[in-house]
DRENTORRO-948911 format. One record per residue: x, y, z of N, C-alpha, C, O, CB in turn; residue in three letters. Coordinates in steps of 0.02 Angstrom, whole numbers, plus 50000, padded with zeros to 5 digits. Glycine has a CB too. Example, Ala and Ser with C-alpha at 12.3 -4.5 7.8 and 13.67 -1.06 7.14 Angstrom:
% residues 2
> n.x:n.y:n.z:ca.x:ca.y:ca.z:c.x:c.y:c.z:o.x:o.y:o.z:cb.x:cb.y:cb.z:rodren
> 50660:49716:50390:50615:49775:50390:50660:49835:50390:50712:49834:50423:50565:49776:50452:ALA
> 50642:49888:50354:50684:49947:50357:50645:50002:50394:50670:50057:50402:50704:49970:50286:SER
//
This chain:
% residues 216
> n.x:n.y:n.z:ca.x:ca.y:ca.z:c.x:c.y:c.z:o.x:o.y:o.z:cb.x:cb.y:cb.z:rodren
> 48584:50287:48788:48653:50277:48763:48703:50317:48805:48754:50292:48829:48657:50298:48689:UNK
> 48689:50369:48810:48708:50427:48868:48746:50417:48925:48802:50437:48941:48653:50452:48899:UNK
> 48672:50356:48973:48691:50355:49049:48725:50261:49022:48729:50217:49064:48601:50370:49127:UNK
> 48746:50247:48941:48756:50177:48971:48835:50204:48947:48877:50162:48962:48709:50093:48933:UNK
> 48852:50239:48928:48925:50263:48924:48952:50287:49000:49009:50286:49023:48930:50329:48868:UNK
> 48907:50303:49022:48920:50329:49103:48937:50270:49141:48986:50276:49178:48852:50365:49143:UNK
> 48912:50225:49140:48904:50188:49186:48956:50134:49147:48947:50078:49172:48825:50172:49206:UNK
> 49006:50132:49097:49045:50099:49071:49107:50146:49089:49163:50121:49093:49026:50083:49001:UNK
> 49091:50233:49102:49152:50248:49124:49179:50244:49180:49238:50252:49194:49161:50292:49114:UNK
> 49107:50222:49239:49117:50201:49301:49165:50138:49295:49220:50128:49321:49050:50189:49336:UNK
> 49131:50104:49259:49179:50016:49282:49235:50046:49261:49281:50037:49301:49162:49923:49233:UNK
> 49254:50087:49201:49317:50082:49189:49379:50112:49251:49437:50095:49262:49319:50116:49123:UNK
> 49332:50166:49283:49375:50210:49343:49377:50121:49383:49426:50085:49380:49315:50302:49400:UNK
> 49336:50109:49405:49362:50060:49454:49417:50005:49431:49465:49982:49462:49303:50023:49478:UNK
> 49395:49993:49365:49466:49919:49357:49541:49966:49331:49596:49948:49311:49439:49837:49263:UNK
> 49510:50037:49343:49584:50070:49346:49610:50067:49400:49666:50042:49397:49591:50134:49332:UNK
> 49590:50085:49457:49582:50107:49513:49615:50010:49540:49673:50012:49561:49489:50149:49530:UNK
> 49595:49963:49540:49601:49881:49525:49670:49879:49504:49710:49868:49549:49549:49847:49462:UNK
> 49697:49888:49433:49735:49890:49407:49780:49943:49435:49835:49918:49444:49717:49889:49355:UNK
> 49778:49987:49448:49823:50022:49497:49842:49984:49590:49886:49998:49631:49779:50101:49502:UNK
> 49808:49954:49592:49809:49903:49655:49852:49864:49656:49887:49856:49706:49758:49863:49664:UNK
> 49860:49822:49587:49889:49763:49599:49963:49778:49589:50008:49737:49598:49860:49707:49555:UNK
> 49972:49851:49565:50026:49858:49542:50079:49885:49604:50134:49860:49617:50016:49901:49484:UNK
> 50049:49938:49636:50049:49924:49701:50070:49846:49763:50123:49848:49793:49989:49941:49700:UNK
> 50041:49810:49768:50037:49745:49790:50112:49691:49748:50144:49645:49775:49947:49721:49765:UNK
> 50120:49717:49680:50186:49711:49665:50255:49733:49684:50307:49703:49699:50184:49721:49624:UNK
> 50240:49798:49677:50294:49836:49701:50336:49802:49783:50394:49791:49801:50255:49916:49709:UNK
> 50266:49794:49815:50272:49780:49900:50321:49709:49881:50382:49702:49891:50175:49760:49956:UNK
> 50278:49666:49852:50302:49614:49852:50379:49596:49842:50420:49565:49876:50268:49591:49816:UNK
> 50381:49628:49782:50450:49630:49769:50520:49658:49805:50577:49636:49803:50447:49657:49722:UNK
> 50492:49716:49839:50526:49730:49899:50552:49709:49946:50602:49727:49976:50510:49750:49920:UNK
> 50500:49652:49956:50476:49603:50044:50560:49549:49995:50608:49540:50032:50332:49530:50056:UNK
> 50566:49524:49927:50603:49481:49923:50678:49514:49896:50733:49488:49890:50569:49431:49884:UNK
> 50652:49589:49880:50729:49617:49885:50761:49628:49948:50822:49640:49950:50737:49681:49856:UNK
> 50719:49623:50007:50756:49638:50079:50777:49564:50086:50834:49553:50105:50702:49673:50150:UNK
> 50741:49519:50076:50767:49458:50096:50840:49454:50064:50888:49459:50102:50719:49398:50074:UNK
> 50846:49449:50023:50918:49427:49968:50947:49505:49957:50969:49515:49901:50890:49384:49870:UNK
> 50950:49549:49994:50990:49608:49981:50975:49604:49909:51029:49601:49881:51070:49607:50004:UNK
> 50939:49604:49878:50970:49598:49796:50945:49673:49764:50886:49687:49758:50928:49518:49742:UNK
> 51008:49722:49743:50998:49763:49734:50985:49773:49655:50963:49828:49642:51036:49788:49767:UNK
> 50994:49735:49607:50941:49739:49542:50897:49736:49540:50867:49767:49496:50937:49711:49502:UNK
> 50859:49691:49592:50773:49707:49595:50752:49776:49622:50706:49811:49600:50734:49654:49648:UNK
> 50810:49793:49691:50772:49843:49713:50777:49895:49662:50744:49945:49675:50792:49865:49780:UNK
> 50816:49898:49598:50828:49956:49558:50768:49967:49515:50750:50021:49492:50892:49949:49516:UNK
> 50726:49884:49504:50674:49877:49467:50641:49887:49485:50600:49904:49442:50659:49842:49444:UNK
> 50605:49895:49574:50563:49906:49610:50548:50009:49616:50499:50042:49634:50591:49861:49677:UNK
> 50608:50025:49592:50619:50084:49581:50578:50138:49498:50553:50192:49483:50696:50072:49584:UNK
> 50594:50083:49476:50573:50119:49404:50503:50081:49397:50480:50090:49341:50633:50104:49329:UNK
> 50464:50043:49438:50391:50041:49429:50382:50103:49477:50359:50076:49527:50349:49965:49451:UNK
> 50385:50140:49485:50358:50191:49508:50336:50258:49493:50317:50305:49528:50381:50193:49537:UNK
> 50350:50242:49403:50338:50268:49335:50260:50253:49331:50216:50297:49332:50386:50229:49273:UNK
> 50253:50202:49327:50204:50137:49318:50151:50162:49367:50102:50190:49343:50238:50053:49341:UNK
> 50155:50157:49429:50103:50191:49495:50086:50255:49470:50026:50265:49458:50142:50203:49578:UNK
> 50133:50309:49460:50125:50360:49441:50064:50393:49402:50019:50434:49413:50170:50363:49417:UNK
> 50086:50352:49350:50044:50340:49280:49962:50324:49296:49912:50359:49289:50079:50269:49237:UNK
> 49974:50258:49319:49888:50238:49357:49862:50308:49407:49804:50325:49396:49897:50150:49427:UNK
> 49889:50335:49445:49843:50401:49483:49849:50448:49443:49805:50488:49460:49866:50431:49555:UNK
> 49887:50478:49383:49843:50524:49336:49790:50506:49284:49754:50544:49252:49884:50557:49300:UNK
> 49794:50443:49284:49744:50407:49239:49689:50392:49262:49648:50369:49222:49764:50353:49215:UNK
> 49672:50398:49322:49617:50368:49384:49599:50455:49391:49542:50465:49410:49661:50312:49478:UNK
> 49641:50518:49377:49629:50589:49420:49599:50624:49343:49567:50677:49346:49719:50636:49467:UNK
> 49614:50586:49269:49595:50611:49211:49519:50581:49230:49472:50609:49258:49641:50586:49139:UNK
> 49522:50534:49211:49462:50486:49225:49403:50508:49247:49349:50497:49221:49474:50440:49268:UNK
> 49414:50542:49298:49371:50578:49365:49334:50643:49344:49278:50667:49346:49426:50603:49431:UNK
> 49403:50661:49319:49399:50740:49280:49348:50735:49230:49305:50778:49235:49471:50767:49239:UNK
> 49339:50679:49167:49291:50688:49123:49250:50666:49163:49210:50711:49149:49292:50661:49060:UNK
> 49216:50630:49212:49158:50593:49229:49119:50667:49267:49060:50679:49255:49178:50515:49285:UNK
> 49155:50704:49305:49132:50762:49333:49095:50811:49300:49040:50836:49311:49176:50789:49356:UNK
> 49164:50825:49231:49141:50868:49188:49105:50866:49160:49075:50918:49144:49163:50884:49160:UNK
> 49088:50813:49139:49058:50768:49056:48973:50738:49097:48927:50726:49058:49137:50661:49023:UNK
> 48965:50732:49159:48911:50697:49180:48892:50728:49222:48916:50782:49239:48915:50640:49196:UNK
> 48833:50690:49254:48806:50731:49323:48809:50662:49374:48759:50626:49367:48709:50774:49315:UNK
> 48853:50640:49417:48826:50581:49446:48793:50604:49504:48784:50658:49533:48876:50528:49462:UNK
> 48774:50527:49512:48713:50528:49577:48755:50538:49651:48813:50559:49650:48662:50438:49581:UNK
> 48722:50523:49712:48752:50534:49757:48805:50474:49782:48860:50476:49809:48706:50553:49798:UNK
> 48774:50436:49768:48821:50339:49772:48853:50356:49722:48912:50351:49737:48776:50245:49755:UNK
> 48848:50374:49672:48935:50363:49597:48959:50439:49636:49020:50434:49640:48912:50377:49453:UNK
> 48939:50498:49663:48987:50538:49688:49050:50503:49716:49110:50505:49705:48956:50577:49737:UNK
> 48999:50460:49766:49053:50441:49830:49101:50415:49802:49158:50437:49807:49032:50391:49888:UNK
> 49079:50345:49753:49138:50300:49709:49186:50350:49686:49246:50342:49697:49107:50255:49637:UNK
> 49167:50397:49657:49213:50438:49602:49276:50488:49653:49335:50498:49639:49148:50503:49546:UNK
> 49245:50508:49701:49277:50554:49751:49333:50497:49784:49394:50506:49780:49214:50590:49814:UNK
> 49310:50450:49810:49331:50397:49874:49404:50353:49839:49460:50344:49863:49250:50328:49896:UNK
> 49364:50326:49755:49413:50305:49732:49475:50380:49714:49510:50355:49670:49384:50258:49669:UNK
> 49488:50417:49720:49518:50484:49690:49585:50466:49770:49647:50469:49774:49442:50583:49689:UNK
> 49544:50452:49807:49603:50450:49891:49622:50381:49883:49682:50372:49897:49557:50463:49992:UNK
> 49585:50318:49862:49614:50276:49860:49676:50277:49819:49733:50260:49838:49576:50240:49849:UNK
> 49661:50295:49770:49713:50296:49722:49775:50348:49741:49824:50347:49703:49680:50313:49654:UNK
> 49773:50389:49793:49820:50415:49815:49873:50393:49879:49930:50410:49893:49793:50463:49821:UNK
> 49818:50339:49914:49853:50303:49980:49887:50255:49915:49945:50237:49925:49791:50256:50059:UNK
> 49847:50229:49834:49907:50161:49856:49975:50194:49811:50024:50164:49790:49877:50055:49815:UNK
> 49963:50254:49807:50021:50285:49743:50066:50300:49815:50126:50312:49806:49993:50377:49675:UNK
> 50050:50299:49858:50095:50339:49924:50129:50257:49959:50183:50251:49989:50023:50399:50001:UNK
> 50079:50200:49945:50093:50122:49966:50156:50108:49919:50206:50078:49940:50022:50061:49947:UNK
> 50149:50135:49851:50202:50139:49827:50241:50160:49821:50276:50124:49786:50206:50137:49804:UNK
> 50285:50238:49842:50342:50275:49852:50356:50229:49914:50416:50233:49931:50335:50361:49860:UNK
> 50319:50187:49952:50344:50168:50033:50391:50112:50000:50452:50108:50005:50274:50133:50103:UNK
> 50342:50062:49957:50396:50011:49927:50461:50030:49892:50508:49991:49889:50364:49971:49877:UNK
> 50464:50109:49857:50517:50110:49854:50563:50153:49884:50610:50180:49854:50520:50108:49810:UNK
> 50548:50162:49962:50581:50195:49994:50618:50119:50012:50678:50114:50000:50545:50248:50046:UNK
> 50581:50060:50039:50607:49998:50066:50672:49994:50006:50729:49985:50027:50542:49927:50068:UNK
> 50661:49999:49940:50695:49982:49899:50769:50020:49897:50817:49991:49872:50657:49985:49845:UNK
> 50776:50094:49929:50840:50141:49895:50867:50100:49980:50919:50066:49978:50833:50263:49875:UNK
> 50821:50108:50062:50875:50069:50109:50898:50005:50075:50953:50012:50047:50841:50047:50185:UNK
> 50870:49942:50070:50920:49887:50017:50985:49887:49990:51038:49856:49996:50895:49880:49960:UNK
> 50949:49958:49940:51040:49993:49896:51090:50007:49952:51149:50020:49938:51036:50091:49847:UNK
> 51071:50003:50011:51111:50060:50047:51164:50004:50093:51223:50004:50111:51051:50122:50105:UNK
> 51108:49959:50101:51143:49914:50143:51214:49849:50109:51225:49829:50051:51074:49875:50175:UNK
> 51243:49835:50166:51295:49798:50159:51248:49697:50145:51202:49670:50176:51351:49819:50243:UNK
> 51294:49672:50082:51246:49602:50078:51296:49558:50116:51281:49500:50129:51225:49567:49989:UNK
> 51366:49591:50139:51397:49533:50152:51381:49540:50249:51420:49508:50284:51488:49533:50115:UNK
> 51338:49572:50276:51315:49583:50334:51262:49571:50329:51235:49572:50384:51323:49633:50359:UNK
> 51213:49554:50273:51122:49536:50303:51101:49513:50351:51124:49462:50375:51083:49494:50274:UNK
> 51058:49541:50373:51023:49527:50450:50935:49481:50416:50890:49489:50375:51005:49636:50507:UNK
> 50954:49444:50459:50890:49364:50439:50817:49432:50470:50814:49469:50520:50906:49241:50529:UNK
> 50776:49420:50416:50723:49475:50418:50674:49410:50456:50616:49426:50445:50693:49520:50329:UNK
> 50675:49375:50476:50635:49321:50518:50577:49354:50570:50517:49341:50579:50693:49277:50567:UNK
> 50637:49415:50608:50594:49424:50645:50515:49495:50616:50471:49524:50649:50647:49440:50711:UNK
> 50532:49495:50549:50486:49552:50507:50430:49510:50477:50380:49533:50448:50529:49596:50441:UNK
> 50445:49443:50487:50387:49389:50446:50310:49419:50473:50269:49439:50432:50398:49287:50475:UNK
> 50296:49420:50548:50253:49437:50564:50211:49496:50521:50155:49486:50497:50270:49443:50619:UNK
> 50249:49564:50517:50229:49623:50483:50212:49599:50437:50153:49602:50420:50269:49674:50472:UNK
> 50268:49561:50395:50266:49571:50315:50211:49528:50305:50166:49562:50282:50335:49550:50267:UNK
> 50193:49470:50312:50125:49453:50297:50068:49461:50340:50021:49421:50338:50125:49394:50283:UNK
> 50070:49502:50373:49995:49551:50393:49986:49602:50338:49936:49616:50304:49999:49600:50474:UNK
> 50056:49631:50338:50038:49682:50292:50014:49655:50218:49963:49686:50200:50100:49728:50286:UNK
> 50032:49614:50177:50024:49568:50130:49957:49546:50126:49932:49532:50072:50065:49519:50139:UNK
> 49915:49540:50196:49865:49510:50183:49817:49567:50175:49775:49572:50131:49851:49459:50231:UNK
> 49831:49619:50235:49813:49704:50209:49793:49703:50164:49732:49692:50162:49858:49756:50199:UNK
> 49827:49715:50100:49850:49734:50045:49799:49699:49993:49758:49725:49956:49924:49716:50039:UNK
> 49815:49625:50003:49773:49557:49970:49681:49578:49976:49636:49575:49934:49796:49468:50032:UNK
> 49681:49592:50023:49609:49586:50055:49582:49649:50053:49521:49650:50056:49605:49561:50128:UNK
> 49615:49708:50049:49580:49782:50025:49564:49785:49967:49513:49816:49953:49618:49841:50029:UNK
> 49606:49750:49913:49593:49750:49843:49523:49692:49821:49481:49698:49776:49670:49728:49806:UNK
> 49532:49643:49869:49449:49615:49859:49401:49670:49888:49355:49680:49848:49432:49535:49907:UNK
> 49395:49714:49952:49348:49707:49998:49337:49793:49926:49280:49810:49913:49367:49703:50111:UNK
> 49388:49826:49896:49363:49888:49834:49330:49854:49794:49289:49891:49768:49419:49929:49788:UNK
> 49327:49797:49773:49314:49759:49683:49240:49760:49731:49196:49797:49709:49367:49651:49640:UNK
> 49226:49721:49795:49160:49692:49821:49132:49752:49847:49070:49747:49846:49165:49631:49878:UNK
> 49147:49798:49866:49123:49838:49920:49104:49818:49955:49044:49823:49967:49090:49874:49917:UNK
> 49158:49771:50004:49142:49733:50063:49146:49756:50121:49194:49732:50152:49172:49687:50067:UNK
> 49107:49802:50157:49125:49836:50216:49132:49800:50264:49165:49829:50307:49086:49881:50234:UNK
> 49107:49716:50288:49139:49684:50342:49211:49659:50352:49241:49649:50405:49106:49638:50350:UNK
> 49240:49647:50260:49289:49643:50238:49362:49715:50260:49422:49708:50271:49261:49632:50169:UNK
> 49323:49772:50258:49367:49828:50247:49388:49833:50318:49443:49840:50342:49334:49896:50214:UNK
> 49313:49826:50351:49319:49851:50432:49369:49783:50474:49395:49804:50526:49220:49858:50474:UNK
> 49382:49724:50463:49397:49646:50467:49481:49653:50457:49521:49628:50496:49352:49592:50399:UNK
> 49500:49698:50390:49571:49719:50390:49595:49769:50423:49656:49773:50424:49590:49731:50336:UNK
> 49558:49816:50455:49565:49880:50478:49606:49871:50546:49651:49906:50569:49494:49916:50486:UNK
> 49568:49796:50577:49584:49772:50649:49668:49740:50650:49704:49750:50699:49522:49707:50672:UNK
> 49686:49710:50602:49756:49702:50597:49802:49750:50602:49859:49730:50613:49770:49678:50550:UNK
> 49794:49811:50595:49851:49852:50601:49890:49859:50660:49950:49873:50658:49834:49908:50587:UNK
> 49857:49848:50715:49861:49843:50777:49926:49775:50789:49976:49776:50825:49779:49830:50806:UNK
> 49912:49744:50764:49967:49684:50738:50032:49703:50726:50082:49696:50761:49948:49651:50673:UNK
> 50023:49731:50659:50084:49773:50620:50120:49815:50685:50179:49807:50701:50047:49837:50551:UNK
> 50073:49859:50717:50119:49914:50757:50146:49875:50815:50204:49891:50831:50075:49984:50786:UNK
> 50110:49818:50858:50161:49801:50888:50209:49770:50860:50263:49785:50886:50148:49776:50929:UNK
> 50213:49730:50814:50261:49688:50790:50335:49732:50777:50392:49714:50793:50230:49654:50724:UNK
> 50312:49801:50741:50344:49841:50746:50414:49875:50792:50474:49887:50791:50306:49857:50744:UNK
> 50354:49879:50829:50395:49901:50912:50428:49866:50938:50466:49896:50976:50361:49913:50969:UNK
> 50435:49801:50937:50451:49735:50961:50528:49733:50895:50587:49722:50908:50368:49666:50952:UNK
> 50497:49748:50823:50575:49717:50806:50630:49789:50808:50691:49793:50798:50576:49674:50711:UNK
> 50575:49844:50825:50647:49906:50830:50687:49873:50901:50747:49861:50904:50611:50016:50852:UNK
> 50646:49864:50948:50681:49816:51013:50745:49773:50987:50802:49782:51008:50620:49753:51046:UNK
> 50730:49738:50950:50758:49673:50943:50818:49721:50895:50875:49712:50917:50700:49598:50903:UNK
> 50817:49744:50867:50869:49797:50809:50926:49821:50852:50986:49809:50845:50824:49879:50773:UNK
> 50897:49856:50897:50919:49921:50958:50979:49839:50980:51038:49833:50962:50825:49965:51046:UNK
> 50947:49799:51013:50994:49731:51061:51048:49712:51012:51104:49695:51029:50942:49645:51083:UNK
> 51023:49716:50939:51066:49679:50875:51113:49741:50870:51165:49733:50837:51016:49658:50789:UNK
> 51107:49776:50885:51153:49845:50872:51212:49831:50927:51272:49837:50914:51105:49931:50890:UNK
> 51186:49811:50989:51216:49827:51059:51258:49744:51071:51295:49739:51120:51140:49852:51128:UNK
> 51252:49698:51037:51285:49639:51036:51339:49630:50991:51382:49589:51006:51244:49593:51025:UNK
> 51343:49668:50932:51356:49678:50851:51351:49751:50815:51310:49772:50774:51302:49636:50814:UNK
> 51427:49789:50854:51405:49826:50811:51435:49843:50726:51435:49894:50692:51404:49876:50851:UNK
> 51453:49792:50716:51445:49789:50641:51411:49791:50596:51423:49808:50538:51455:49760:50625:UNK
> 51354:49770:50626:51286:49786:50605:51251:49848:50589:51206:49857:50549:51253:49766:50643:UNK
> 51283:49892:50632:51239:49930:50630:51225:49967:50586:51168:49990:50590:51240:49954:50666:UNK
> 51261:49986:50533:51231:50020:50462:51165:49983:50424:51123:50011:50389:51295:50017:50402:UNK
> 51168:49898:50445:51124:49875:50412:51056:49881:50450:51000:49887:50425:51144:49812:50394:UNK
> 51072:49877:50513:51030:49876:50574:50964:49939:50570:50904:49937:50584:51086:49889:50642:UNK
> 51017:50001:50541:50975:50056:50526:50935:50064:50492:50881:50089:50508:50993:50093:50514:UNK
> 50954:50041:50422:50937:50053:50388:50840:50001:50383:50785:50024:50366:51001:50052:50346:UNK
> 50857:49936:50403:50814:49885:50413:50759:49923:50492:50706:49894:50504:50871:49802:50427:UNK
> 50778:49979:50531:50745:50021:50574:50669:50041:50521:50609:50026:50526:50804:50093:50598:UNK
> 50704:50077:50479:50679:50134:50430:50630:50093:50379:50577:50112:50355:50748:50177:50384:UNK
> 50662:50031:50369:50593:49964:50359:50542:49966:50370:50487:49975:50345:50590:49910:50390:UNK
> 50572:49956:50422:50529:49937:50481:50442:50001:50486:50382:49987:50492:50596:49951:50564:UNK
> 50475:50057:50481:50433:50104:50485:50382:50124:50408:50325:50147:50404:50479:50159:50511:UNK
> 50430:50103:50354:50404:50109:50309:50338:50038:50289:50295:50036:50245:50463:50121:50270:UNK
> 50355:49992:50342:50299:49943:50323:50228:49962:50352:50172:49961:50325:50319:49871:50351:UNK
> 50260:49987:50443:50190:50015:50471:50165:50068:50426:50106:50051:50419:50197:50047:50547:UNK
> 50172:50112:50397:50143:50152:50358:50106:50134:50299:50054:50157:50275:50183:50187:50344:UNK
> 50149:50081:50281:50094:50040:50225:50049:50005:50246:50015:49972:50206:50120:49992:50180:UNK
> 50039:50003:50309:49965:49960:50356:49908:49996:50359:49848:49984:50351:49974:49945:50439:UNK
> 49963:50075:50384:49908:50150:50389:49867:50155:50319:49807:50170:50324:49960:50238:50397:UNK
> 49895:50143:50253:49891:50170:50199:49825:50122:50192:49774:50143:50165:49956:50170:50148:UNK
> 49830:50065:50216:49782:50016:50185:49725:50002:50211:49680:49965:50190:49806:49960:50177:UNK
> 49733:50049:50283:49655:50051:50339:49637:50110:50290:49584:50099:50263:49659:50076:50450:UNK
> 49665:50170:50271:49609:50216:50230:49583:50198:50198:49523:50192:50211:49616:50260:50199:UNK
> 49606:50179:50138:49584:50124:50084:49525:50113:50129:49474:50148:50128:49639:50049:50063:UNK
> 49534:50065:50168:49470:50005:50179:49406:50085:50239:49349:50070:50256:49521:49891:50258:UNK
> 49427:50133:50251:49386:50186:50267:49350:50232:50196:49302:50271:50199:49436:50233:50315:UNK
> 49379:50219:50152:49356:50237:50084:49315:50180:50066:49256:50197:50062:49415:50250:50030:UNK
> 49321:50137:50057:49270:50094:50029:49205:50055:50068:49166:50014:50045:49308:50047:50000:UNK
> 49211:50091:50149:49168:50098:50196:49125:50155:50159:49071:50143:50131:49201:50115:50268:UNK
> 49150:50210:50160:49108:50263:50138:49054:50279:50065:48999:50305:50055:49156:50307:50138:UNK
> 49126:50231:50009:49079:50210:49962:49005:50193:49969:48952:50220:49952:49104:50163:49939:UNK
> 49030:50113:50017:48974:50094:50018:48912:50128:50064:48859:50124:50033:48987:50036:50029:UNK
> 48906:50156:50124:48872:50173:50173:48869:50224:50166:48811:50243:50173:48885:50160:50225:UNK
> 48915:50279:50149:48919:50359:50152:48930:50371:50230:48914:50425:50255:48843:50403:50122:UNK
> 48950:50334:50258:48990:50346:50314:49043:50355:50319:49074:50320:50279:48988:50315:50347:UNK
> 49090:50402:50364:49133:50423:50366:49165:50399:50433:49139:50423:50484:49122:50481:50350:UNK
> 49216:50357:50442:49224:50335:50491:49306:50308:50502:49337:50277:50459:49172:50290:50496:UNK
> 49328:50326:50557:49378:50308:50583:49401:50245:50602:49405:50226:50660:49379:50337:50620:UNK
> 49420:50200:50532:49460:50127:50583:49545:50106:50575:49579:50055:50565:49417:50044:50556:UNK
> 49551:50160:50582:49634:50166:50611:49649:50193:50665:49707:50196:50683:49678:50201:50574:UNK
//
């Protein structure tokens, strides 16, 4: 009865850990369509789920706390219990990024929006990031984790390429440029949510293998 409460508090850390994911994966989302439409009531809403994220990594860090205290796990539920503890901290950090995207938005001018066309690239790599870490934790899919790890490489040039294209939009227009900046600082806040989502997928490498390995 003992080890089947244990092993019910495991699933529960993980569909926390799940459920802290998707919420995450919201936040982003909503962001990706408050930059499109300047629309600064979403980004205000994108703001106060961050109550919400919050909440899920002390609830995932309580969680942990009784399973430690309260049990003895093995060396495989160590890893889960430890690994998910960082996951849950890259996506609580995936989420201050969405709402860092969210306070530039507030900041910017709507009757100047700049066509985010050339961010499509990022934004759905990063999207798929995101999509596909939260399967490859539920599966412990390490061809999956290591498979997203290789896109980042994507993200950073794409990156570099639209600060380029920003810098020229600045130097043609400079009317722009308050918005120009601010869409810079985007820019950076998306690559970081790429970084956030190769650990992830280096955590749930380790889960599974107990390997410790670098694919960022």
């Amino acid at each position: 009865m003992v080890r089947e409460k244990y092993h019910a508090e495991l699933d529960e850390l993980k569909n926390t850990v799940s459920d802290m994911s998707a919420v995450s994966q919201e936040m982003f989302r909503k962001s990706i369509k408050a930059l499109a439409n300047i629309d600064k009531e979403l980004a205000q809403e994108i703001i106060e789920m961050d109550q919400t994220a919050n909440g899920f990594e002390e609830e995932v860090e309580n969680r942990i706390t009784r399973l430690l205290a309260l049990q003895q796990p093995i060396a495989s539920d160590l890893r889960l219990i430890t690994a998910s503890y960082r996951i849950s901290i890259d996506l609580e950090r995936m989420g201050d990024l969405a709402v860092d995207v969210a306070k530039r938005i507030k900041k910017m001018d709507a009757e100047k929006a700049l066509s985010i066309s050339e961010c499509k690239p990022i934004i759905s790599t990063c999207e798929e990031m995101i999509e596909q870490s939260i399967k490859a934790y539920a599966e412990l899919d390490t061809d999956l984790a290591k498979e997203i790890t290789s896109k980042d490489d994507i993200v950073d040039r794409n990156v570099y390429a639209g600060w380029q294209d920003l810098v020229q939009m600045m130097i043609d227009n400079s009317t722009i440029i308050e918005n120009a900046v601010e869409m810079m600082f985007v820019l950076r806040y998306l690559e970081r949510i790429a970084d956030h989502t190769c650990n992830i997928c280096e955590s749930i490498v380790y889960i599974a293998t107990s390997e410790r390995v670098d694919l960022n």
